[in-house]
Biopython code that builds the backbone (N, CA, C, O; Angstrom):
import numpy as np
from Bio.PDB.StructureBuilder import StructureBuilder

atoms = [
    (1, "UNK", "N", (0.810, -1.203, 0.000)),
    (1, "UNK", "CA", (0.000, 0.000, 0.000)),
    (1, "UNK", "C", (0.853, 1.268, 0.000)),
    (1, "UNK", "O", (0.325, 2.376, -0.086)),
    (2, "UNK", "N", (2.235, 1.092, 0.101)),
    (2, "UNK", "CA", (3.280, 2.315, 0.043)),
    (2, "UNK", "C", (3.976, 2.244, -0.900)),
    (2, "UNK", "O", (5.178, 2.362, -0.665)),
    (3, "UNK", "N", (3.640, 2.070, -2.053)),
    (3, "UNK", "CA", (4.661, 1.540, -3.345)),
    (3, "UNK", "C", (4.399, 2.883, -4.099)),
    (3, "UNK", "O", (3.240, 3.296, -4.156)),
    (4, "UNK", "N", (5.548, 3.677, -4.758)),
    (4, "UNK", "CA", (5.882, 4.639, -5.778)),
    (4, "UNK", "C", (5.457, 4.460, -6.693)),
    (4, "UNK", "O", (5.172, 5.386, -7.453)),
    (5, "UNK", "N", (5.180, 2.809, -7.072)),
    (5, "UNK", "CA", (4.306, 2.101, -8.404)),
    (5, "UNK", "C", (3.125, 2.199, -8.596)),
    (5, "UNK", "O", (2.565, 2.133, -9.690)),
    (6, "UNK", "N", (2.318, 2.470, -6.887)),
    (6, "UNK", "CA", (1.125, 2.845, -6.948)),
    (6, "UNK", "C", (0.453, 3.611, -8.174)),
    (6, "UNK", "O", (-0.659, 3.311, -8.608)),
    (7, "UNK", "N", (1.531, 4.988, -8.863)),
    (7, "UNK", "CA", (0.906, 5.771, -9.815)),
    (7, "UNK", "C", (0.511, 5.125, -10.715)),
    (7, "UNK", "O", (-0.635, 4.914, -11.111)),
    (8, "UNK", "N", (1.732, 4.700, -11.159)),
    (8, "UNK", "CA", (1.723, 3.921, -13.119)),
    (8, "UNK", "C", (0.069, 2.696, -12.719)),
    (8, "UNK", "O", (-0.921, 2.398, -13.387)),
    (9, "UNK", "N", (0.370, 2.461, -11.838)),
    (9, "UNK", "CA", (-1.029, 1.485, -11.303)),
    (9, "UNK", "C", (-2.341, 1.654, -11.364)),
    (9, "UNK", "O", (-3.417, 1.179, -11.727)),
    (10, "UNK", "N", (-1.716, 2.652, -10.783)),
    (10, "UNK", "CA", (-3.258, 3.595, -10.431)),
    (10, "UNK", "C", (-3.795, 4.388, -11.641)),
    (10, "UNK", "O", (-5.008, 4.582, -11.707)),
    (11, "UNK", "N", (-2.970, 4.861, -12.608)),
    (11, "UNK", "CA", (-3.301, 5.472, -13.863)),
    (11, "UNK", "C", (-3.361, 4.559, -14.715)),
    (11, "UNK", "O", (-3.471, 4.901, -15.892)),
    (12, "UNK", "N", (-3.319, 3.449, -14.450)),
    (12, "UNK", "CA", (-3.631, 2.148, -15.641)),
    (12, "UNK", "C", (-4.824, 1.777, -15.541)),
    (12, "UNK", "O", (-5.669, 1.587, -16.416)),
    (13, "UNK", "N", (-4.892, 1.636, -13.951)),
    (13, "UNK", "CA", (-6.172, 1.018, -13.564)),
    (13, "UNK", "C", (-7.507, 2.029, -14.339)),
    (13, "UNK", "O", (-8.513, 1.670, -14.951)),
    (14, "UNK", "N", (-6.958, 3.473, -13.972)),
    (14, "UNK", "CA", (-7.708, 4.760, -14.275)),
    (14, "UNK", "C", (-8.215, 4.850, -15.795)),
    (14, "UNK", "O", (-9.359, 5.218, -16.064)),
    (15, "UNK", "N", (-7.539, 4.587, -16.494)),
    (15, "UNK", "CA", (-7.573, 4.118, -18.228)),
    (15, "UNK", "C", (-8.230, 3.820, -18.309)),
    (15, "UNK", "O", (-9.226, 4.374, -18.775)),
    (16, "UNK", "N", (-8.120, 2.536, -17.841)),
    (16, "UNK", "CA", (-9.284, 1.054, -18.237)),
    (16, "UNK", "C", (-10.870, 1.427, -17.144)),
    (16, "UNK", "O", (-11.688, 0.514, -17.034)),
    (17, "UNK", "N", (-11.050, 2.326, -16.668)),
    (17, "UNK", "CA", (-11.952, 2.649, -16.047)),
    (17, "UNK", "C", (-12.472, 1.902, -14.908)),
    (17, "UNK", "O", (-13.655, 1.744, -14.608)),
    (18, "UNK", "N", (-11.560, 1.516, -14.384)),
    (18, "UNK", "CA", (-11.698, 0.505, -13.054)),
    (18, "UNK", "C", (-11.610, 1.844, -11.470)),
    (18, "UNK", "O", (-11.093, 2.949, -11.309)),
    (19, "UNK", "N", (-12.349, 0.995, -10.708)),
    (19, "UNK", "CA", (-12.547, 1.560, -9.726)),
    (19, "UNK", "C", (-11.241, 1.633, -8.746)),
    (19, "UNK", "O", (-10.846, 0.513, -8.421)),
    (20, "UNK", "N", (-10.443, 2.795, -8.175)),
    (20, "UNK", "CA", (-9.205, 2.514, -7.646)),
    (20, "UNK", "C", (-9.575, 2.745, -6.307)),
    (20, "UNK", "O", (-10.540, 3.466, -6.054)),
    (21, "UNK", "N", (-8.458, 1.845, -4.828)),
    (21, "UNK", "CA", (-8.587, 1.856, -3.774)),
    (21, "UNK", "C", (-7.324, 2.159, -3.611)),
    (21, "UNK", "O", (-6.491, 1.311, -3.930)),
    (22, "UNK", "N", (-6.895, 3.436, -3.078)),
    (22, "UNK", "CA", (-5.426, 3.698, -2.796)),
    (22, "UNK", "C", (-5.299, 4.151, -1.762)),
    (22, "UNK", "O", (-6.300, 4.494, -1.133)),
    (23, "UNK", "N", (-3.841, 4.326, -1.163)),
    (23, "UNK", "CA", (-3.175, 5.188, -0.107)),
    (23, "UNK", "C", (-2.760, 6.127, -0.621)),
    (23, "UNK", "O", (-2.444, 6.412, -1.776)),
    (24, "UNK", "N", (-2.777, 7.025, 1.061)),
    (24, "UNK", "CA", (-2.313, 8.706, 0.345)),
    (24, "UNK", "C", (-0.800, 8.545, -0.051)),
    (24, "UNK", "O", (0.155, 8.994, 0.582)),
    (25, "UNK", "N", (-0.793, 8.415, -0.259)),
    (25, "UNK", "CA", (0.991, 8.233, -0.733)),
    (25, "UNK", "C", (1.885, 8.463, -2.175)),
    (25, "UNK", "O", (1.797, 7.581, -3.029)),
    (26, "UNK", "N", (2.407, 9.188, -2.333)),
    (26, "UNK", "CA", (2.969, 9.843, -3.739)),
    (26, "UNK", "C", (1.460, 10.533, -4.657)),
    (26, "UNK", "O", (0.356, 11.033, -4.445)),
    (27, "UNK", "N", (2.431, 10.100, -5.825)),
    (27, "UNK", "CA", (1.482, 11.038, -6.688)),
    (27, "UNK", "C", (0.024, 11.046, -6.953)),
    (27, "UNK", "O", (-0.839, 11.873, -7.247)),
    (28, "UNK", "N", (0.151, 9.237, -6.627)),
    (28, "UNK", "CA", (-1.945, 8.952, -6.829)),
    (28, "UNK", "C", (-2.373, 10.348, -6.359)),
    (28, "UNK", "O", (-2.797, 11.240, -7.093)),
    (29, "UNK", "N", (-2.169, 10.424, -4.776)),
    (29, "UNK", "CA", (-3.202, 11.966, -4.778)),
    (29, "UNK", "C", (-3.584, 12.934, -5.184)),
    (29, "UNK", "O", (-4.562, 13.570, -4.790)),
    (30, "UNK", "N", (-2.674, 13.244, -6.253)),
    (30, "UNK", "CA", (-2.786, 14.001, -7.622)),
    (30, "UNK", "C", (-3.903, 13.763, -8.603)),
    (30, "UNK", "O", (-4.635, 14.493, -9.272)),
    (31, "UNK", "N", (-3.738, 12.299, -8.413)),
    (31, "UNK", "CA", (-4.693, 12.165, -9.964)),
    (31, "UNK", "C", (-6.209, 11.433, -9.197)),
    (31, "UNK", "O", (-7.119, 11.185, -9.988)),
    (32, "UNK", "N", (-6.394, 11.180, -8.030)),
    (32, "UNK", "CA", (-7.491, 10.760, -7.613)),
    (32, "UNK", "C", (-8.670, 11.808, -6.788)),
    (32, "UNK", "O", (-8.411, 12.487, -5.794)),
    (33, "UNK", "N", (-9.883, 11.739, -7.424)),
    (33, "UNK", "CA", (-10.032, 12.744, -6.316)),
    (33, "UNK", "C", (-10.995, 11.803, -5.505)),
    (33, "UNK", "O", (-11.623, 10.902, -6.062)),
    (34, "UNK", "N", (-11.066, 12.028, -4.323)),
    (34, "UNK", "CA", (-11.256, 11.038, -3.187)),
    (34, "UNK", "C", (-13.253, 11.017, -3.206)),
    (34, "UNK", "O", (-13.990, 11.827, -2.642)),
    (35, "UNK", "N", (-13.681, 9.745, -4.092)),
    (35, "UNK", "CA", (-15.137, 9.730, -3.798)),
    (35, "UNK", "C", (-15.936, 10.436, -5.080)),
    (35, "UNK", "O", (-17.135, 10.570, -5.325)),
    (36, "UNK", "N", (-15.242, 10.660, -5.482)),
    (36, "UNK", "CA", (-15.305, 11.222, -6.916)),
    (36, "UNK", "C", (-15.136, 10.333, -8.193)),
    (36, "UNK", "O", (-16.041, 9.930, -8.925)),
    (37, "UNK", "N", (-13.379, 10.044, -8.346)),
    (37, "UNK", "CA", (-13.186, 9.440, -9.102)),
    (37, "UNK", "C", (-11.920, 8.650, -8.842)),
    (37, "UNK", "O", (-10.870, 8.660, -9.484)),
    (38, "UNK", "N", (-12.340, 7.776, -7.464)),
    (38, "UNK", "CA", (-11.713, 6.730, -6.994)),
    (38, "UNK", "C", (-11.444, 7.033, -5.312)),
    (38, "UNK", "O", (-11.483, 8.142, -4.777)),
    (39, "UNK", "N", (-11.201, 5.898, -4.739)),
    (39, "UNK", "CA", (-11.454, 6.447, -3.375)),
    (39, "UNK", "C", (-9.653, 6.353, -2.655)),
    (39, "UNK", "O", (-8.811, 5.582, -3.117)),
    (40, "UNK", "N", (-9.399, 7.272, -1.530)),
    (40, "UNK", "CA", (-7.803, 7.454, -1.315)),
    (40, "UNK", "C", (-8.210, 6.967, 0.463)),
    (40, "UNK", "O", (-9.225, 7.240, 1.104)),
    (41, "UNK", "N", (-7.165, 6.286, 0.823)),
    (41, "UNK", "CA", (-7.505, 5.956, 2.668)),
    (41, "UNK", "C", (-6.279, 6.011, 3.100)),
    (41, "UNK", "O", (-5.405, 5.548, 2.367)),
    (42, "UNK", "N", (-5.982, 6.479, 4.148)),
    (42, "UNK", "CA", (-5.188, 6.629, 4.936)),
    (42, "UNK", "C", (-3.724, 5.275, 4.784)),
    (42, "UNK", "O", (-4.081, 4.105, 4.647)),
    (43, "UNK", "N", (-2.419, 5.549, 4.820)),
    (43, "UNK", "CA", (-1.390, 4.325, 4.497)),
    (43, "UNK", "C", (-1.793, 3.368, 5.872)),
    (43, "UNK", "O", (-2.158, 3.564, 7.031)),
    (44, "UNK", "N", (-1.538, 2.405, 5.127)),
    (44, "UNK", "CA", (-1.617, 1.199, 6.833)),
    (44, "UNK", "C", (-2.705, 1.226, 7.608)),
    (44, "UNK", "O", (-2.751, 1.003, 8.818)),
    (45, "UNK", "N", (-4.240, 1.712, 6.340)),
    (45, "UNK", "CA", (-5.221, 1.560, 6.997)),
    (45, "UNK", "C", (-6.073, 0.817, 6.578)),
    (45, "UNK", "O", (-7.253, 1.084, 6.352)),
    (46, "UNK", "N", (-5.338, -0.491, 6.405)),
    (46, "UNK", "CA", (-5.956, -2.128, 5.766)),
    (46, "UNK", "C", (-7.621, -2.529, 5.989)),
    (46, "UNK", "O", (-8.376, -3.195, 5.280)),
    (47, "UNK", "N", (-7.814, -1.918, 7.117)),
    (47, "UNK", "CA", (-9.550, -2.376, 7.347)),
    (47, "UNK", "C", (-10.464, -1.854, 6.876)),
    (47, "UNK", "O", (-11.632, -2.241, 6.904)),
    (48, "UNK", "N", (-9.841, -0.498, 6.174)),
    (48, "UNK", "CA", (-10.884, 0.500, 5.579)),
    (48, "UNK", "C", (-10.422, 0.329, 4.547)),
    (48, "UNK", "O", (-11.192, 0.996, 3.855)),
    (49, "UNK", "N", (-9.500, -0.203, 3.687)),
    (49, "UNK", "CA", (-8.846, -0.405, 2.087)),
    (49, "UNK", "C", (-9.798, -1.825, 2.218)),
    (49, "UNK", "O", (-10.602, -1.880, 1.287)),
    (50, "UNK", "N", (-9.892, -2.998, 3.172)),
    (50, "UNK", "CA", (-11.193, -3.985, 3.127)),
    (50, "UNK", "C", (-12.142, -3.941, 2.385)),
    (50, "UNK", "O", (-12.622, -4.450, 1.372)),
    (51, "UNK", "N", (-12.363, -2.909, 3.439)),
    (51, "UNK", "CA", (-14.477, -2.484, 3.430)),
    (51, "UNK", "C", (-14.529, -1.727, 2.387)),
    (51, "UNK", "O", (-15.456, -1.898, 1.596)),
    (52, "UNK", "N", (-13.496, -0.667, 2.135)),
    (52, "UNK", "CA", (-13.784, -0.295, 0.572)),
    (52, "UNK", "C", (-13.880, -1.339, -0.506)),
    (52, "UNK", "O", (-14.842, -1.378, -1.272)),
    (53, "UNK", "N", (-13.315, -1.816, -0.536)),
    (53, "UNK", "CA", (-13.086, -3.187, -1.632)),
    (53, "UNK", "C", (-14.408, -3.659, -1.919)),
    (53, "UNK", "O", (-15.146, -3.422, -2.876)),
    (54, "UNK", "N", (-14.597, -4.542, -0.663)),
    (54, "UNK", "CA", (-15.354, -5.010, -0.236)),
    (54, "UNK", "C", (-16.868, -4.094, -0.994)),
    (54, "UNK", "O", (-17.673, -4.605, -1.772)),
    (55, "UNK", "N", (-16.889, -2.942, -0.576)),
    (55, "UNK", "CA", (-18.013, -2.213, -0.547)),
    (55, "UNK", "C", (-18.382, -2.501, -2.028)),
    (55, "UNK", "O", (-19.349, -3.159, -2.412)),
    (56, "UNK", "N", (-17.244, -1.765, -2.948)),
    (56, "UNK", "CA", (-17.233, -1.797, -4.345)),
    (56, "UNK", "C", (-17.583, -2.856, -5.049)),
    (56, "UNK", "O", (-18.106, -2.740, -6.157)),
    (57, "UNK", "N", (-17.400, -3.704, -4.635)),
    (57, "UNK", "CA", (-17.495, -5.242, -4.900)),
    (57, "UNK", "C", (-19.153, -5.692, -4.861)),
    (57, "UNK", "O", (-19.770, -6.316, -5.724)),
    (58, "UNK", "N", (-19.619, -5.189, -3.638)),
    (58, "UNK", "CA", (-20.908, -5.354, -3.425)),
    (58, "UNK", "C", (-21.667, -4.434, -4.575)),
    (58, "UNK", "O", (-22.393, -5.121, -5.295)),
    (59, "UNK", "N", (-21.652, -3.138, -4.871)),
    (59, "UNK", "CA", (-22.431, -2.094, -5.392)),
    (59, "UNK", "C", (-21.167, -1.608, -6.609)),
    (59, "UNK", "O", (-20.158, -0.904, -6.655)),
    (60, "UNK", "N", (-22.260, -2.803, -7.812)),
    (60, "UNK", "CA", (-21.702, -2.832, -9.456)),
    (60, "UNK", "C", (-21.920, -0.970, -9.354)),
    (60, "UNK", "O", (-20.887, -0.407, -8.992)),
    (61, "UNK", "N", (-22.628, -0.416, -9.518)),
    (61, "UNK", "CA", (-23.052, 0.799, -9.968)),
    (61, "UNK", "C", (-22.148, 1.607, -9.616)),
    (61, "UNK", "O", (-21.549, 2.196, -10.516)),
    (62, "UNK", "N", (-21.777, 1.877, -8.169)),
    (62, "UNK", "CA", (-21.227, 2.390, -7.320)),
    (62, "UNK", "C", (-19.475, 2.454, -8.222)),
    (62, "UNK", "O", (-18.746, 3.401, -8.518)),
    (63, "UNK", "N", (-19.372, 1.187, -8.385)),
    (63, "UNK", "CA", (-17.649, 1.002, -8.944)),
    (63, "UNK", "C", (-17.692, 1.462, -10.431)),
    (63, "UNK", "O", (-16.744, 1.990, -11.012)),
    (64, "UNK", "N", (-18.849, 1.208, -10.944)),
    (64, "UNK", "CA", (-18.677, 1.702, -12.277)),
    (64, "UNK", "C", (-18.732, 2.880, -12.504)),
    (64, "UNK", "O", (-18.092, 3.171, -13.515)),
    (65, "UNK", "N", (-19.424, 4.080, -11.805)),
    (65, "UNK", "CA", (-19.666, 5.173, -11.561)),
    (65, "UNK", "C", (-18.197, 5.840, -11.298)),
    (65, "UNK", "O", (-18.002, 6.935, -11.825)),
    (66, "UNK", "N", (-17.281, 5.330, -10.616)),
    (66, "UNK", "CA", (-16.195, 5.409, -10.238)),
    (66, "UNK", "C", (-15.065, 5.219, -11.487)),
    (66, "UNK", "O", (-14.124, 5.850, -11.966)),
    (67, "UNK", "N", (-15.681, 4.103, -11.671)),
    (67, "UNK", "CA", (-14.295, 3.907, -13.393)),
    (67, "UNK", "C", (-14.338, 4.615, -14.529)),
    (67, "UNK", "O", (-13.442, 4.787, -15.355)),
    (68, "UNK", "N", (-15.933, 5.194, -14.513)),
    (68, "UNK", "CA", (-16.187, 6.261, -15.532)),
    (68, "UNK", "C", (-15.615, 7.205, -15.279)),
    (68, "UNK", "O", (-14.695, 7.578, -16.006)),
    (69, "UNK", "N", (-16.023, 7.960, -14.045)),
    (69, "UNK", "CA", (-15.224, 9.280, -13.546)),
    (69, "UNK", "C", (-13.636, 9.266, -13.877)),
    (69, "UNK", "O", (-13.124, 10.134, -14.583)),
    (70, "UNK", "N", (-12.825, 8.076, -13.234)),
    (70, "UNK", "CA", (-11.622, 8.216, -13.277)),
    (70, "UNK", "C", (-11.197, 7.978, -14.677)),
    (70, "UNK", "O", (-10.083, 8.484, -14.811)),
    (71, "UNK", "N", (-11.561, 7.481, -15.669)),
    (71, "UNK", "CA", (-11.152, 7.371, -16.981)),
    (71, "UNK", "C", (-11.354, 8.927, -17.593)),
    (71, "UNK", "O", (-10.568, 9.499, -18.348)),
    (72, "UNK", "N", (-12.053, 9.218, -17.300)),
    (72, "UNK", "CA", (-12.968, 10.975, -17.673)),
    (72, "UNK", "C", (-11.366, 11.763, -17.049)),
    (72, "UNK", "O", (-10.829, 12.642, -17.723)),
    (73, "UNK", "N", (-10.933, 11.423, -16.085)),
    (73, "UNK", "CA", (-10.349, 12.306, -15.139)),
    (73, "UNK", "C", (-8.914, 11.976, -15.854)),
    (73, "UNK", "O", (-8.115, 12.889, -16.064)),
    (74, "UNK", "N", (-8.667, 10.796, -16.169)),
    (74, "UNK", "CA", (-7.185, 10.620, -17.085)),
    (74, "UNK", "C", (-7.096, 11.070, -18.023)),
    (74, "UNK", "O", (-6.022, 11.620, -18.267)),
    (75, "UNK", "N", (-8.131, 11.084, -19.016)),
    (75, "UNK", "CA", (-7.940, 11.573, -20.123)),
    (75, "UNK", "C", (-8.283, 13.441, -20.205)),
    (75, "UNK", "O", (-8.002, 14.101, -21.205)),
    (76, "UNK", "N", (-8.743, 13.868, -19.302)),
    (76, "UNK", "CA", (-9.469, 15.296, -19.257)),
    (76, "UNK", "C", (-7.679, 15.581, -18.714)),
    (76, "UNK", "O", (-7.176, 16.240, -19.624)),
    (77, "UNK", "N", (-6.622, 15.325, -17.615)),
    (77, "UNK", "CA", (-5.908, 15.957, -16.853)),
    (77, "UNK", "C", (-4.692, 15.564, -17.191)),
    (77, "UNK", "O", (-3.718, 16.300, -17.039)),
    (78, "UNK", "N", (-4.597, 14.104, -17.793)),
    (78, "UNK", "CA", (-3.177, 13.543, -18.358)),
    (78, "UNK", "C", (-2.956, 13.218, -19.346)),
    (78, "UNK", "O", (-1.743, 13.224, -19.555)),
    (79, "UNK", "N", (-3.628, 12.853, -20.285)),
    (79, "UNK", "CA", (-3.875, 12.588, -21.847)),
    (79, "UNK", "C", (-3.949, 14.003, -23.183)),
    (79, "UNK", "O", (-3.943, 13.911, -24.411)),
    (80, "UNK", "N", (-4.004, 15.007, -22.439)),
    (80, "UNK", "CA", (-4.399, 16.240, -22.899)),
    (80, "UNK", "C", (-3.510, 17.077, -23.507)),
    (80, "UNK", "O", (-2.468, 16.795, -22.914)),
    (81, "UNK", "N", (-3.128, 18.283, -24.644)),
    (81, "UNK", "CA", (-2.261, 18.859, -24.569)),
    (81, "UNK", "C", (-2.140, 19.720, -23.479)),
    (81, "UNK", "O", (-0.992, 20.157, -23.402)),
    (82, "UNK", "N", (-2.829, 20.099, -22.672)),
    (82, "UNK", "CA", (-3.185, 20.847, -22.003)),
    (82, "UNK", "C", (-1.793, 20.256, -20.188)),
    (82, "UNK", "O", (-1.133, 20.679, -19.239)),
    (83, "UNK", "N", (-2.205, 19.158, -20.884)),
    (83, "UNK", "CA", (-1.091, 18.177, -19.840)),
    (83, "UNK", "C", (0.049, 18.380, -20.101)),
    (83, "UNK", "O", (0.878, 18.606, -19.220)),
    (84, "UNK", "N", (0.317, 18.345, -21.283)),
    (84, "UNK", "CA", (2.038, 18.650, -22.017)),
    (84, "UNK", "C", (2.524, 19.956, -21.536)),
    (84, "UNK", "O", (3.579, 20.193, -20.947)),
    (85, "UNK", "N", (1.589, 20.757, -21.882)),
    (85, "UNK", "CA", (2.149, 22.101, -21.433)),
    (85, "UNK", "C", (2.569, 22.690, -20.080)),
    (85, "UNK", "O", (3.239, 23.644, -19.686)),
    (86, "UNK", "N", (1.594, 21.288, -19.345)),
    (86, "UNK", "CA", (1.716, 22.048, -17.919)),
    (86, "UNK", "C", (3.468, 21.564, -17.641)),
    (86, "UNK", "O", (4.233, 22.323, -17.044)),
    (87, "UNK", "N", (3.919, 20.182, -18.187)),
    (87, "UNK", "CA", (4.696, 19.419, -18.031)),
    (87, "UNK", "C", (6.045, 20.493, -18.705)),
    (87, "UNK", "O", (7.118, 20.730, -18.150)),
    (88, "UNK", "N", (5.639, 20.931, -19.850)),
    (88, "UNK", "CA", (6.360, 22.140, -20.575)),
    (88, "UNK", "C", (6.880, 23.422, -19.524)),
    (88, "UNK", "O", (7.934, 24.051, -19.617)),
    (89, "UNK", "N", (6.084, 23.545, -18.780)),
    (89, "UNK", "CA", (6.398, 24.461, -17.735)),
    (89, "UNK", "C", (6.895, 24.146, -16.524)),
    (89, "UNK", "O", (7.089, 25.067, -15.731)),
    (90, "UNK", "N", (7.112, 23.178, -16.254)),
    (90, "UNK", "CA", (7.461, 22.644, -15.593)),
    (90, "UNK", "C", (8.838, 22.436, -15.602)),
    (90, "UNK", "O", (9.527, 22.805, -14.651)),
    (91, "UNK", "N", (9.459, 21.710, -16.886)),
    (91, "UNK", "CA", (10.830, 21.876, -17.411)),
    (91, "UNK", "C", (11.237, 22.805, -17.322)),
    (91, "UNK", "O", (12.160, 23.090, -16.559)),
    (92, "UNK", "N", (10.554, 23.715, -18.232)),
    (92, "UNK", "CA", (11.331, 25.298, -17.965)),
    (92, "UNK", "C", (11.775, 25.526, -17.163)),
    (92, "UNK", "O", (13.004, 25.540, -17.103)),
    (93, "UNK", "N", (10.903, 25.857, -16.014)),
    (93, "UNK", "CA", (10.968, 26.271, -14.564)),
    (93, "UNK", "C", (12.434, 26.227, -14.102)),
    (93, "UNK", "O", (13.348, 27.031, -13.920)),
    (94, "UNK", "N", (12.172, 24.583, -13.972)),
    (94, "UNK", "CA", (13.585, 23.713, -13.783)),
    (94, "UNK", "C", (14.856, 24.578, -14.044)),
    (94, "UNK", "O", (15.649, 25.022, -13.213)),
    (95, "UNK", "N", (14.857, 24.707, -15.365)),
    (95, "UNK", "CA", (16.154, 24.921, -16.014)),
    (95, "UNK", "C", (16.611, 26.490, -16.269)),
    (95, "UNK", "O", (17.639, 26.837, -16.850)),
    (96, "UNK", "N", (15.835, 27.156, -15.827)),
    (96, "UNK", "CA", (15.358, 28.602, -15.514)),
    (96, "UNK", "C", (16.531, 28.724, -14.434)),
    (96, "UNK", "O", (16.670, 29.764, -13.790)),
]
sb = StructureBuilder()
sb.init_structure("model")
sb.init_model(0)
sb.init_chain("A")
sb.init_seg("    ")
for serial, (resi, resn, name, xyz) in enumerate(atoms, 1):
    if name == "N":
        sb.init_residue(resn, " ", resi, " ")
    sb.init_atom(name, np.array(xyz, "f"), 0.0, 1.0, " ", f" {name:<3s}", serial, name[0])
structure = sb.get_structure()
């Protein structure tokens, strides 16, 4: 639940429009917004990463509602030119 891999994970999962259960940890929190378009819980807080699961698992609608959003949310914030540029400025910055 503390893995740096979480992102590439979590933005794959996000693609394919799957419902994500993450920790706050690195960048996911960036690209998730919590209850929206995927749900974020506290690191090392296994009983509530459960019952989320769990929950999602129970209520099809609920998760799909969720994989829509977050696919909406990858392609609207990271797929975009709008993404490049921010990334464009970003470099700059840097080397500024």
């Amino acid at each position: 639940m503390r893995s740096s891999s979480m992102l590439s994970r979590g933005t794959q999962a996000m693609w394919k429009a799957r419902p994500v259960v993450a920790s706050r940890v690195g960048g996911i929190e960036d690209q998730i917004e919590s209850g929206r378009s995927g749900i974020l819980i506290e690191p090392d807080d296994l009983e509530r990463f459960g019952s989320e699961v769990a929950a999602l698992l129970e209520d099809r609608a609920r998760a799909e509602h969720l994989g829509t959003e977050a696919k909406a949310r990858v392609t609207r914030e990271f797929l975009t030119p709008r993404h490049l540029i921010k990334q464009g400025r970003l470099v700059l910055s840097l080397i500024e």
